[in-house]
N, C-alpha and C positions, 0 to 999 in steps of 0.2 A: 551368449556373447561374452568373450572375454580378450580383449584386447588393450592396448596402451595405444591412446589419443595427447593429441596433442591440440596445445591452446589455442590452435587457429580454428582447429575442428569444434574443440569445446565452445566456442566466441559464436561457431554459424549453426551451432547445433542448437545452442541458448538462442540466438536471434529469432530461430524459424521458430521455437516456443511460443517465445514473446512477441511471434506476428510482427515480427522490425525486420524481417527482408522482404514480406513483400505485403502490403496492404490486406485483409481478409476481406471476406462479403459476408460478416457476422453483424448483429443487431447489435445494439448497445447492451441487454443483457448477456446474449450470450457471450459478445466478450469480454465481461466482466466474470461473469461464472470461469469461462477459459482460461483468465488470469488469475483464479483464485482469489479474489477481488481488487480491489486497487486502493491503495492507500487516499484519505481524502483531507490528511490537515489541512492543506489549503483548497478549499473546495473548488477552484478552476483546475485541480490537475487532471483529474480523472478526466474531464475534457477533454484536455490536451493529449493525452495519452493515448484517447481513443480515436481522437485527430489524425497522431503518427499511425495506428494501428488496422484504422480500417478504412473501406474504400471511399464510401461516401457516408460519412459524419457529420449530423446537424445537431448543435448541442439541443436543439429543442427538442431529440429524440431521448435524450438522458434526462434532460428535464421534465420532461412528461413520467419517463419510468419514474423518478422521485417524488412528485406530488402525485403520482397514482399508487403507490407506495410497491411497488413491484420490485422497488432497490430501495434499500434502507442504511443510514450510515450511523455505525458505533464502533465501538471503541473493543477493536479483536486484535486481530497481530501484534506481539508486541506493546498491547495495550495501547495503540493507536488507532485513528480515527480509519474506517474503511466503511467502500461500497460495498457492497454481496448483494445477488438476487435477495428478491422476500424468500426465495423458495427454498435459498441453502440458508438462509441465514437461522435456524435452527442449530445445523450441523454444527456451523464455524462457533457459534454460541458456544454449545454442548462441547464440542472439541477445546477450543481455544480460552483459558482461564488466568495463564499465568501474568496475563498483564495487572492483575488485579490482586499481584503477591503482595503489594507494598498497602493494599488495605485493607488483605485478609491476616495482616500482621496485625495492623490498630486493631480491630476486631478483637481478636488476642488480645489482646491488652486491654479494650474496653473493659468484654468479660473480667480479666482478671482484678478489672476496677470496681465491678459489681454492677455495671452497667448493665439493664434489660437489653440486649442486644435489639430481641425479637422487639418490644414495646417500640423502639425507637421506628427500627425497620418500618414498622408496621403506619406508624403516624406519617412519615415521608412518603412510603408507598399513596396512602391516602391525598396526601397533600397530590403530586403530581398525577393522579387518578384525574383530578379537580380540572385540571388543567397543568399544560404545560410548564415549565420554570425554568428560568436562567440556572447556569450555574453557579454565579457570586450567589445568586438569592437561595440558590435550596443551602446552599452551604454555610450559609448565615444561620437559615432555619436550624438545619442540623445543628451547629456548635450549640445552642439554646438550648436542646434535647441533651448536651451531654454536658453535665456539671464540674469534671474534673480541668478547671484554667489552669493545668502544667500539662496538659495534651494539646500537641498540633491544632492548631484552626480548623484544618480538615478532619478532623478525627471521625467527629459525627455525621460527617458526609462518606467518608467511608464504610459506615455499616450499609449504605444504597448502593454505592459504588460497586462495593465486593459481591452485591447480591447477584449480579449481569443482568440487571431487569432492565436496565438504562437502555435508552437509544437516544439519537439525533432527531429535531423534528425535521419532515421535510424541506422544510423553506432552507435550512441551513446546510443543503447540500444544492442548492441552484449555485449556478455560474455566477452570478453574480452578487453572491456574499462570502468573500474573498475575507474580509475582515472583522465579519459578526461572530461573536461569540457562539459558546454551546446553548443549547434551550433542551432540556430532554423532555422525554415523553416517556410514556412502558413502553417497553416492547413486546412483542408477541411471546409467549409463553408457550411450545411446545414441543412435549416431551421427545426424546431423540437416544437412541440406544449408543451409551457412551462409546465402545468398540467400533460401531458402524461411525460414527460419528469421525474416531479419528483416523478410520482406514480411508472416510472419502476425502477428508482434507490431507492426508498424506499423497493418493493418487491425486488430489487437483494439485497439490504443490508440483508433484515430479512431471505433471504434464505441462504445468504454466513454467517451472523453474529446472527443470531437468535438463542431463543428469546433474545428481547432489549429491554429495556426502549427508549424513545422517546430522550432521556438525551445522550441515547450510540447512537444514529440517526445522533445530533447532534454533538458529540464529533467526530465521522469517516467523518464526510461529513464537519464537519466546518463549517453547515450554522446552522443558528439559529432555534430554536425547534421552532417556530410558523412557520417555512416556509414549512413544511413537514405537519403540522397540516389537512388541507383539505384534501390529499390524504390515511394519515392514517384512521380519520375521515372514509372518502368513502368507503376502502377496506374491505375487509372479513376476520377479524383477531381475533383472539383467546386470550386472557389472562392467562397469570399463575401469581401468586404471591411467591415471595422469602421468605424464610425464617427470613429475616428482615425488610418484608414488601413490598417488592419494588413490582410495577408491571410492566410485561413485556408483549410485544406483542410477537405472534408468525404467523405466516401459517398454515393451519389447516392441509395441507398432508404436514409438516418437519417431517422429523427424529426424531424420538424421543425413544434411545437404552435405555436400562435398566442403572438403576446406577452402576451394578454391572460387563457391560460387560468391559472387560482386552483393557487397553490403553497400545497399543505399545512404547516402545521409538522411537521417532520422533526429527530432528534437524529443527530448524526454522532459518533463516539467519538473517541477518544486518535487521532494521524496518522492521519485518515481521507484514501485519497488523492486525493480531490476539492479540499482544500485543498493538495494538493504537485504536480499534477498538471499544471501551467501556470508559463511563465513570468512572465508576468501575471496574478493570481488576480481582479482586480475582476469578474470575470462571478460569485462567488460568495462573494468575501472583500471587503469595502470596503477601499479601503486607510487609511483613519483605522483598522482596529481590526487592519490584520497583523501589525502589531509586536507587541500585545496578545494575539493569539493562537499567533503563530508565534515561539515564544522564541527569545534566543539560543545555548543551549545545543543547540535542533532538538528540542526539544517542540514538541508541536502540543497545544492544549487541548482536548478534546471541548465541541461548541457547539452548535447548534440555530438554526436556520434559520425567519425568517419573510419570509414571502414570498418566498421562494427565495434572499435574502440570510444571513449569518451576521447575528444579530442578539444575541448571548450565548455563554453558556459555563455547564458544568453537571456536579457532582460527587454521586459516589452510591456511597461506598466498597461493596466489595463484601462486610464484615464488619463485625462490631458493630450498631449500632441501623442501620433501615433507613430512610436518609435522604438526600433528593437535594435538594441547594442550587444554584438558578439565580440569577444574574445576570445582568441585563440591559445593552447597553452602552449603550444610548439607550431614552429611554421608551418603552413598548410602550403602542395603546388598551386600553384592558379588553377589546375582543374578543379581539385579538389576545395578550392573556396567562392569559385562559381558555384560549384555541387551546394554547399551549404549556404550561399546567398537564394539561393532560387528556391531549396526547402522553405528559409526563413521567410522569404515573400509569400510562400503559399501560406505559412502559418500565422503570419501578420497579417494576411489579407482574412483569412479567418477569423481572428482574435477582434479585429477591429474593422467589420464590415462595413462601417457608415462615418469613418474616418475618409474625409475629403483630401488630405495626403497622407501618404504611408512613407520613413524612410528608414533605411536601414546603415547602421552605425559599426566602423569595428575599432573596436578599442586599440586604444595604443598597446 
Protein backbone atom coordinates (compact mmCIF):
# COMPACT_ATOMS: atom_id res chain seq x y z
CA UNK A 1 0.00 0.00 0.00
CA UNK A 2 1.27 3.20 -0.97
CA UNK A 3 -0.87 6.08 -1.17
CA UNK A 4 -1.34 9.98 0.18
CA UNK A 5 -4.21 10.11 2.96
CA UNK A 6 -5.45 12.81 4.10
CA UNK A 7 -6.27 14.07 7.88
CA UNK A 8 -9.78 13.34 7.96
CA UNK A 9 -8.94 9.80 6.92
CA UNK A 10 -5.89 9.76 9.23
CA UNK A 11 -8.51 11.20 12.39
CA UNK A 12 -11.05 7.92 11.50
CA UNK A 13 -8.33 5.52 10.94
CA UNK A 14 -6.77 6.51 14.60
CA UNK A 15 -10.33 6.54 16.17
CA UNK A 16 -11.27 3.01 14.93
CA UNK A 17 -7.69 2.14 16.76
CA UNK A 18 -8.47 3.65 19.69
CA UNK A 19 -12.12 1.84 19.84
CA UNK A 20 -13.65 5.82 19.89
CA UNK A 21 -16.08 5.15 16.85
CA UNK A 22 -17.74 2.51 18.06
CA UNK A 23 -17.78 0.96 21.62
CA UNK A 24 -15.95 -2.71 21.58
CA UNK A 25 -17.22 -6.16 23.44
CA UNK A 26 -13.53 -6.43 24.92
CA UNK A 27 -12.72 -7.14 28.71
CA UNK A 28 -11.04 -4.75 30.64
CA UNK A 29 -7.60 -6.64 29.99
CA UNK A 30 -7.95 -7.16 26.74
CA UNK A 31 -8.56 -3.50 26.14
CA UNK A 32 -5.83 -2.43 27.91
CA UNK A 33 -3.38 -4.93 26.10
CA UNK A 34 -5.29 -3.37 22.63
CA UNK A 35 -4.28 -0.07 23.81
CA UNK A 36 -0.88 -0.86 24.53
CA UNK A 37 -1.61 0.11 27.91
CA UNK A 38 -3.15 3.15 29.32
CA UNK A 39 -1.43 5.76 31.15
CA UNK A 40 -2.58 5.75 35.00
CA UNK A 41 -1.06 9.27 36.72
CA UNK A 42 -4.40 9.88 37.92
CA UNK A 43 -5.60 6.59 38.77
CA UNK A 44 -9.51 7.27 37.65
CA UNK A 45 -8.51 7.63 34.06
CA UNK A 46 -7.91 4.42 32.87
CA UNK A 47 -11.56 4.05 34.13
CA UNK A 48 -12.83 6.51 32.28
CA UNK A 49 -11.13 5.67 29.23
CA UNK A 50 -12.41 2.32 29.22
CA UNK A 51 -15.85 3.93 29.85
CA UNK A 52 -15.63 5.81 26.40
CA UNK A 53 -14.16 2.58 24.84
CA UNK A 54 -16.21 -0.29 25.45
CA UNK A 55 -19.67 -1.63 25.58
CA UNK A 56 -20.47 -2.33 29.02
CA UNK A 57 -17.97 -1.20 31.70
CA UNK A 58 -18.00 -1.68 35.42
CA UNK A 59 -15.17 -0.23 37.07
CA UNK A 60 -15.37 -3.06 39.54
CA UNK A 61 -14.14 -5.16 36.52
CA UNK A 62 -10.68 -3.28 36.51
CA UNK A 63 -10.66 -3.31 40.00
CA UNK A 64 -10.81 -6.65 40.53
CA UNK A 65 -7.93 -7.28 37.55
CA UNK A 66 -5.81 -4.93 40.12
CA UNK A 67 -6.06 -6.49 43.39
CA UNK A 68 -5.93 -9.97 41.56
CA UNK A 69 -2.79 -8.63 40.15
CA UNK A 70 -3.67 -9.57 36.51
CA UNK A 71 -2.96 -5.50 35.61
CA UNK A 72 -0.14 -3.96 37.28
CA UNK A 73 0.80 -0.20 37.39
CA UNK A 74 4.54 1.22 36.91
CA UNK A 75 6.33 3.60 35.65
CA UNK A 76 6.89 2.55 31.43
CA UNK A 77 6.20 5.11 28.63
CA UNK A 78 7.79 7.96 28.98
CA UNK A 79 8.61 6.98 32.41
CA UNK A 80 5.13 7.40 33.58
CA UNK A 81 2.73 5.71 35.41
CA UNK A 82 0.69 2.85 33.18
CA UNK A 83 -1.64 -0.27 33.23
CA UNK A 84 -0.42 -3.46 31.15
CA UNK A 85 -1.66 -6.94 31.74
CA UNK A 86 0.59 -9.02 34.38
CA UNK A 87 1.18 -10.93 31.14
CA UNK A 88 2.82 -8.18 28.82
CA UNK A 89 4.18 -6.45 31.52
CA UNK A 90 7.54 -8.38 31.09
CA UNK A 91 7.76 -7.19 27.48
CA UNK A 92 6.98 -3.27 28.20
CA UNK A 93 9.61 -3.84 31.24
CA UNK A 94 12.29 -5.47 28.97
CA UNK A 95 11.49 -3.12 26.02
CA UNK A 96 10.77 0.36 27.55
CA UNK A 97 13.89 1.85 29.85
CA UNK A 98 14.47 5.34 28.69
CA UNK A 99 12.11 6.81 31.29
CA UNK A 100 14.79 6.05 33.81
CA UNK A 101 17.64 8.05 31.71
CA UNK A 102 17.72 10.85 34.25
CA UNK A 103 18.61 8.14 37.06
CA UNK A 104 20.80 5.92 35.05
CA UNK A 105 22.80 9.40 34.84
CA UNK A 106 23.04 9.81 38.89
CA UNK A 107 23.97 6.20 38.93
CA UNK A 108 26.90 7.59 36.85
CA UNK A 109 27.83 9.83 38.81
CA UNK A 110 27.26 7.96 42.07
CA UNK A 111 29.89 5.38 40.72
CA UNK A 112 32.07 8.00 39.71
CA UNK A 113 31.71 9.15 43.46
CA UNK A 114 32.96 5.84 44.65
CA UNK A 115 29.73 4.84 45.73
CA UNK A 116 28.96 0.87 46.00
CA UNK A 117 26.19 1.16 43.59
CA UNK A 118 25.34 -2.63 44.03
CA UNK A 119 25.72 -2.38 48.16
CA UNK A 120 23.22 0.30 48.19
CA UNK A 121 20.77 -1.50 45.54
CA UNK A 122 20.98 -4.32 47.37
CA UNK A 123 20.01 -2.83 51.08
CA UNK A 124 16.71 -0.95 49.36
CA UNK A 125 15.82 -4.14 47.45
CA UNK A 126 15.79 -5.71 50.85
CA UNK A 127 14.04 -3.11 52.68
CA UNK A 128 11.02 -3.24 50.22
CA UNK A 129 11.29 -7.15 49.95
CA UNK A 130 10.07 -6.51 53.86
CA UNK A 131 7.28 -4.88 52.80
CA UNK A 132 5.89 -2.30 50.90
CA UNK A 133 7.01 1.70 51.07
CA UNK A 134 5.92 5.08 50.30
CA UNK A 135 8.01 6.96 48.03
CA UNK A 136 9.01 10.09 50.43
CA UNK A 137 10.06 7.05 52.82
CA UNK A 138 12.32 4.80 50.54
CA UNK A 139 13.67 7.99 49.49
CA UNK A 140 14.67 9.24 52.69
CA UNK A 141 16.05 5.78 53.18
CA UNK A 142 18.00 6.07 50.13
CA UNK A 143 19.70 9.61 50.71
CA UNK A 144 21.12 8.04 54.27
CA UNK A 145 22.88 5.24 52.04
CA UNK A 146 24.42 7.83 49.98
CA UNK A 147 27.03 10.19 51.79
CA UNK A 148 27.92 12.79 49.19
CA UNK A 149 25.38 16.18 50.63
CA UNK A 150 26.11 18.05 47.07
CA UNK A 151 23.97 15.22 45.28
CA UNK A 152 20.31 15.69 44.66
CA UNK A 153 17.92 14.28 47.50
CA UNK A 154 17.06 11.71 45.13
CA UNK A 155 20.27 10.55 44.06
CA UNK A 156 20.09 7.43 46.20
CA UNK A 157 16.83 6.61 45.29
CA UNK A 158 17.85 6.49 42.02
CA UNK A 159 20.22 3.56 42.26
CA UNK A 160 16.27 1.51 42.70
CA UNK A 161 14.63 3.55 40.35
CA UNK A 162 17.04 2.83 37.47
CA UNK A 163 17.12 -0.84 38.38
CA UNK A 164 13.04 -1.17 36.81
CA UNK A 165 12.40 -3.64 39.77
CA UNK A 166 9.85 -1.01 41.05
CA UNK A 167 6.10 -1.26 40.52
CA UNK A 168 2.82 0.16 42.00
CA UNK A 169 0.99 -1.65 44.82
CA UNK A 170 -2.29 -2.53 43.89
CA UNK A 171 -4.55 -0.52 46.15
CA UNK A 172 -2.91 2.48 44.33
CA UNK A 173 -4.35 1.81 41.00
CA UNK A 174 -8.24 1.45 42.41
CA UNK A 175 -10.64 4.15 41.30
CA UNK A 176 -10.74 5.63 44.19
CA UNK A 177 -7.36 6.78 45.11
CA UNK A 178 -7.23 9.72 42.91
CA UNK A 179 -4.88 11.47 45.33
CA UNK A 180 -2.68 8.91 47.27
CA UNK A 181 0.73 8.88 46.58
CA UNK A 182 3.17 6.03 45.01
CA UNK A 183 3.71 2.91 47.54
CA UNK A 184 6.07 0.37 45.64
CA UNK A 185 6.48 -3.15 45.86
CA UNK A 186 9.11 -5.55 43.37
CA UNK A 187 7.83 -6.35 40.59
CA UNK A 188 7.93 -9.48 38.91
CA UNK A 189 11.27 -10.34 37.55
CA UNK A 190 11.10 -12.28 34.22
CA UNK A 191 13.48 -12.65 31.74
CA UNK A 192 12.29 -11.50 28.10
CA UNK A 193 14.36 -11.75 24.81
CA UNK A 194 15.24 -7.83 24.35
CA UNK A 195 14.57 -8.03 20.22
CA UNK A 196 11.25 -9.96 20.87
CA UNK A 197 10.48 -7.67 23.46
CA UNK A 198 10.68 -4.53 21.27
CA UNK A 199 9.22 -6.01 18.10
CA UNK A 200 5.89 -6.72 20.37
CA UNK A 201 5.56 -3.28 21.72
CA UNK A 202 6.32 -1.71 18.25
CA UNK A 203 3.23 -3.92 16.73
CA UNK A 204 0.94 -3.18 19.94
CA UNK A 205 1.86 0.56 19.38
CA UNK A 206 0.97 0.68 15.40
CA UNK A 207 -2.12 -1.41 16.38
CA UNK A 208 -3.32 0.78 19.43
CA UNK A 209 -1.75 4.13 17.59
CA UNK A 210 -1.40 3.58 14.03
CA UNK A 211 -0.44 4.63 11.28
CA UNK A 212 2.89 6.51 12.76
CA UNK A 213 5.83 7.82 11.88
CA UNK A 214 8.89 6.20 13.63
CA UNK A 215 9.15 9.98 15.26
CA UNK A 216 5.34 9.24 16.97
CA UNK A 217 7.31 5.47 18.00
CA UNK A 218 9.54 7.51 19.71
CA UNK A 219 7.63 10.35 21.26
CA UNK A 220 4.88 7.45 23.06
CA UNK A 221 7.65 4.98 24.14
CA UNK A 222 10.42 7.84 25.05
CA UNK A 223 13.07 5.83 23.63
CA UNK A 224 14.97 6.89 20.95
CA UNK A 225 14.04 6.30 17.19
CA UNK A 226 17.09 4.13 16.35
CA UNK A 227 16.18 1.79 18.98
CA UNK A 228 13.03 0.51 17.41
CA UNK A 229 14.88 0.75 14.06
CA UNK A 230 15.82 -3.26 13.51
CA UNK A 231 12.30 -4.31 14.41
CA UNK A 232 10.41 -1.94 12.23
CA UNK A 233 13.11 -2.62 9.52
CA UNK A 234 12.21 -6.65 9.94
CA UNK A 235 8.32 -6.39 10.12
CA UNK A 236 5.70 -6.54 7.43
CA UNK A 237 4.48 -2.95 7.29
CA UNK A 238 2.80 -0.82 4.89
CA UNK A 239 3.30 2.96 4.13
CA UNK A 240 0.88 5.75 3.60
CA UNK A 241 2.13 9.19 3.01
CA UNK A 242 0.36 12.57 4.59
CA UNK A 243 -0.62 15.23 2.95
CA UNK A 244 2.39 17.27 3.94
CA UNK A 245 4.48 14.62 3.17
CA UNK A 246 5.05 12.84 6.16
CA UNK A 247 5.32 9.00 6.03
CA UNK A 248 3.72 6.61 8.17
CA UNK A 249 3.81 2.99 8.93
CA UNK A 250 0.82 0.96 9.30
CA UNK A 251 -0.20 -3.06 9.64
CA UNK A 252 -1.44 -4.31 6.55
CA UNK A 253 -4.96 -6.00 8.32
CA UNK A 254 -5.66 -2.16 10.53
CA UNK A 255 -8.79 -0.70 10.25
CA UNK A 256 -9.01 1.38 7.88
CA UNK A 257 -13.03 3.22 7.97
CA UNK A 258 -13.88 5.54 5.22
CA UNK A 259 -13.27 9.39 5.95
CA UNK A 260 -16.59 9.99 5.78
CA UNK A 261 -17.98 7.45 8.56
CA UNK A 262 -19.80 9.80 11.66
CA UNK A 263 -17.40 10.12 14.85
CA UNK A 264 -19.54 9.92 17.92
CA UNK A 265 -18.89 12.37 20.77
CA UNK A 266 -16.56 10.67 23.08
CA UNK A 267 -14.92 12.01 26.66
CA UNK A 268 -11.21 11.25 27.01
CA UNK A 269 -9.84 11.79 30.82
CA UNK A 270 -6.92 13.53 32.68
CA UNK A 271 -3.36 12.09 30.04
CA UNK A 272 -5.33 10.11 28.03
CA UNK A 273 -2.65 8.65 25.65
CA UNK A 274 -4.27 9.39 22.48
CA UNK A 275 -3.30 13.10 23.11
CA UNK A 276 0.59 12.06 24.04
CA UNK A 277 0.85 9.51 21.59
CA UNK A 278 2.26 11.39 18.42
CA UNK A 279 4.74 13.64 17.57
CA UNK A 280 2.48 15.58 15.81
CA UNK A 281 -1.00 15.51 17.53
CA UNK A 282 -3.26 17.39 14.67
CA UNK A 283 -4.96 14.12 13.52
CA UNK A 284 -6.84 14.45 16.95
CA UNK A 285 -5.64 17.63 18.83
CA UNK A 286 -5.92 20.97 16.53
CA UNK A 287 -3.06 22.68 17.18
CA UNK A 288 -4.77 26.30 17.92
CA UNK A 289 -5.96 24.43 21.33
CA UNK A 290 -2.52 22.18 22.42
CA UNK A 291 -1.19 24.75 24.33
CA UNK A 292 -4.70 25.04 25.91
CA UNK A 293 -4.84 21.47 26.65
CA UNK A 294 -1.32 20.20 27.11
CA UNK A 295 0.10 22.56 30.00
CA UNK A 296 3.29 23.36 30.80
CA UNK A 297 3.70 21.74 33.86
CA UNK A 298 2.70 18.05 31.53
CA UNK A 299 -0.97 18.09 32.58
CA UNK A 300 -3.04 17.11 29.98
CA UNK A 301 -6.99 18.22 30.61
CA UNK A 302 -9.60 15.57 30.15
CA UNK A 303 -11.61 16.81 26.86
CA UNK A 304 -14.30 15.50 24.58
CA UNK A 305 -14.13 15.06 21.06
CA UNK A 306 -16.65 16.12 18.26
CA UNK A 307 -16.27 14.77 15.35
CA UNK A 308 -13.22 13.04 16.02
CA UNK A 309 -11.52 16.42 16.89
CA UNK A 310 -10.81 17.70 20.47
CA UNK A 311 -13.37 20.23 20.75
CA UNK A 312 -13.42 21.09 24.68
CA UNK A 313 -12.45 20.16 28.03
CA UNK A 314 -14.72 18.93 31.01
CA UNK A 315 -14.56 18.57 34.94
CA UNK A 316 -16.68 16.36 37.26
CA UNK A 317 -14.97 16.30 40.82
CA UNK A 318 -15.33 13.02 42.01
CA UNK A 319 -16.78 14.41 45.73
CA UNK A 320 -19.14 16.90 46.97
CA UNK A 321 -22.25 17.94 44.70
CA UNK A 322 -22.39 15.85 41.46
CA UNK A 323 -21.44 18.10 38.79
CA UNK A 324 -19.77 18.33 35.46
CA UNK A 325 -18.68 21.71 33.83
CA UNK A 326 -17.97 21.70 29.96
CA UNK A 327 -16.42 24.14 27.89
CA UNK A 328 -16.33 24.63 24.63
CA UNK A 329 -13.32 26.06 22.68
CA UNK A 330 -15.15 27.20 19.65
CA UNK A 331 -18.88 27.15 19.20
CA UNK A 332 -20.53 23.93 19.07
CA UNK A 333 -24.46 23.71 16.61
CA UNK A 334 -26.96 22.73 18.94
CA UNK A 335 -26.86 19.29 17.63
CA UNK A 336 -23.70 18.95 18.08
CA UNK A 337 -23.97 20.06 22.04
CA UNK A 338 -27.01 18.02 22.70
CA UNK A 339 -24.55 15.21 21.22
CA UNK A 340 -22.02 16.09 23.95
CA UNK A 341 -24.65 16.83 26.76
CA UNK A 342 -26.18 13.28 26.51
CA UNK A 343 -22.50 11.63 26.35
CA UNK A 344 -21.63 13.75 29.53
CA UNK A 345 -24.94 12.59 31.41
CA UNK A 346 -24.12 8.97 30.51
CA UNK A 347 -20.51 9.50 32.02
CA UNK A 348 -21.65 11.41 35.08
CA UNK A 349 -24.36 9.18 35.65
CA UNK A 350 -21.28 6.57 35.78
CA UNK A 351 -18.77 8.53 37.68
CA UNK A 352 -21.34 9.31 40.28
CA UNK A 353 -23.85 6.42 40.66
CA UNK A 354 -25.35 7.21 44.13
CA UNK A 355 -25.30 10.93 43.69
CA UNK A 356 -29.19 11.83 44.49
CA UNK A 357 -28.88 14.91 41.79
CA UNK A 358 -26.61 15.02 38.87
CA UNK A 359 -26.22 18.45 36.92
CA UNK A 360 -24.48 19.46 34.07
CA UNK A 361 -22.67 23.06 33.74
CA UNK A 362 -21.31 24.93 30.51
CA UNK A 363 -18.87 27.30 31.11
CA UNK A 364 -19.06 30.69 29.97
Amino acid sequence: MDRTISLRELNRWTLARQLLLERADLDAIGAIEHLAGMQAQYSPSPYIGLWSRLRAFGRDELESAVLEDRVLRANLMRGTLHLVSAREFPVYRTAIRSGFTVYAQMVRRLREAGVDVESVRDELVATVRQQPIGRGELRRLARGLVPDEHLAEWAGFSVLADSGLLMSVAEDALFSRPSIGTTFRLGPQVRVDLLEAWRHVATAYLRAFGPASRSDLAQWSGEQVALFKPVLDDLDLETVTTEDGRVLLDLPDAPRPDAEVPAPVRFLPKWDNLLLAYERRERVLPEAYRKVVIRKNGDVLPTFLVDGLVAGCWLAPLRGKAVMTLEAYSPLSARQRQAVEAEAEGLLAWLRPDAGRRELRWAA
